[in-house]
Phi, psi and omega in degrees: 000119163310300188241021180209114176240116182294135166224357175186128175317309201246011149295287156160220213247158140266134168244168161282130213265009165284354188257142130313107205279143162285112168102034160277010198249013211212008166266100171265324192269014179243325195235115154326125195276134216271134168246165201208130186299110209285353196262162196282131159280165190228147157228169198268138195303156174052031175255126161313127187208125182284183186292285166353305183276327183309315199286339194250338167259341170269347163311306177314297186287014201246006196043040182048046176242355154308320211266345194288164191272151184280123163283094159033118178291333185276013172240108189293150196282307163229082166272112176299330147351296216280335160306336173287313178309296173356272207293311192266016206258097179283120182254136177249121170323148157070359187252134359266352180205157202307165184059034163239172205238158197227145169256081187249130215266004175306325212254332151304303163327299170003289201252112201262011172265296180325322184293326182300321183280295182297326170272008184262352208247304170263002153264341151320318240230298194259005172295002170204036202250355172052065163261143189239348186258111179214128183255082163339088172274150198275177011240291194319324183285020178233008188240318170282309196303359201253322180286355140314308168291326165310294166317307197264032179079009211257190183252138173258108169236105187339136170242096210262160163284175196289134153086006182260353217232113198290137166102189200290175185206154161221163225220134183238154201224117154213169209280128155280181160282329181232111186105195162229174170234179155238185191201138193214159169204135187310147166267129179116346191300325177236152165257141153336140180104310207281134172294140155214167180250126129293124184235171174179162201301295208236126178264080197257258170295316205109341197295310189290335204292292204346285165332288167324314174312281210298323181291339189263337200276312205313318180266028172079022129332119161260112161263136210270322176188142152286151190213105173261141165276343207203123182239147165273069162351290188293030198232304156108015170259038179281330189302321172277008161280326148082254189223031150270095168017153171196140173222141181217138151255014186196126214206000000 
């Protein structure tokens, strides 16, 4: 990958610091709004540019309306929520180490008509969809999944790192960039049989919901669908999900 290097599922990216994540732009009171010289750029024949910066300079000549972020088709575009969602979502530069771009849902937390709009958004979407399971990856996915659960009726069951969860445990092992992790949940937390939602903040490579998945199947789970507030695209990891369902409300 070129302009894009992993350094954590749920951090977020390195970028070239000429590129732009769509809907970093979109805090003018938390983050300074980037200005950009309105005339068409020229390059020199045969001079190598990646696809990326091309795509970043006809986004400019579009007034950025290509770059705003895109919603979900099972989200009407206008439904304003999702503009709140948006609007209250903070990328902080340089976190946790230079050059990532940080996707940070605090400034969600924050604001409680938004947070409210996000969790109103997936329980509209799973309240009759007959899940008894919704399944938390930590640590942000313990923060949307448990008033989800409530709402649609459901049991909220942590999906913990190694050593965090007291009593037996069974354990799913997947790839980082660099090593592996594990991912653990008590036995007995499911039963056979049971619908569950995975739920987590951010969808970046795909690796740990993968991991859930496969730790939730293993005991005769039907996971019925994953669910992010916040998707990386070019990250591709809706693709390591292969044809298990991702519903975002925001990308």
């Amino acid at each position: 990958m070129n302009a894009h290097k992993i350094i954590n599922s749920d951090v977020g990216i390195v970028r070239s610091q000429t590129l732009l994540h769509s809907g970093n732009f979109v805090n003018s009171h938390k983050l300074p709004s980037p200005t950009f010289n309105s005339r068409k750029p020229t390059y020199r024949k045969n001079h190598s540019i990646s696809s990326s910066i091309r795509r970043f300079h006809a986004a400019v000549d579009l007034n950025f309306i290509r770059c705003s972020l895109s919603n979900m088709a099972v989200v009407p575009s206008s439904d304003d929520r999702i503009a709140r969602i948006t609007s209250a979502i903070r990328v902080i530069p340089d976190f946790p180490k230079p050059g990532i771009l940080f996707q940070d849902i605090t400034t969600l937390l924050l604001d409680p008509v938004a947070f409210k709009d996000t969790i109103d958004l997936f329980v509209e979407r799973y309240k009759d969809k007959d899940i008894s399971v919704v399944a938390g990856v930590e640590a942000r996915g313990f923060i949307f999944g448990p008033p989800i659960a409530l709402a649609i009726g459901a049991k909220f069951v942590p999906m913990r790192k190694p050593n965090k969860l007291p009593g037996p445990v069974i354990s799913e092992e997947y790839s980082l960039e660099y090593g592996t992790d594990k991912m653990e949940m008590h036995v007995g937390a499911v039963q056979e049989g049971e619908r569950a939602l995975v739920i987590d903040d951010l969808i970046a490579t795909g690796g740990t919901l993968c991991a859930a998945i496969s730790l939730l199947e293993r005991v005769g789970v039907k996971v019925v669908e994953c669910a992010c507030v916040i998707e990386l695209p070019e990250l591709k990891g809706r693709d390591r999900l292969g044809d298990k369902p991702l519903f975002v409300l925001v990308s």
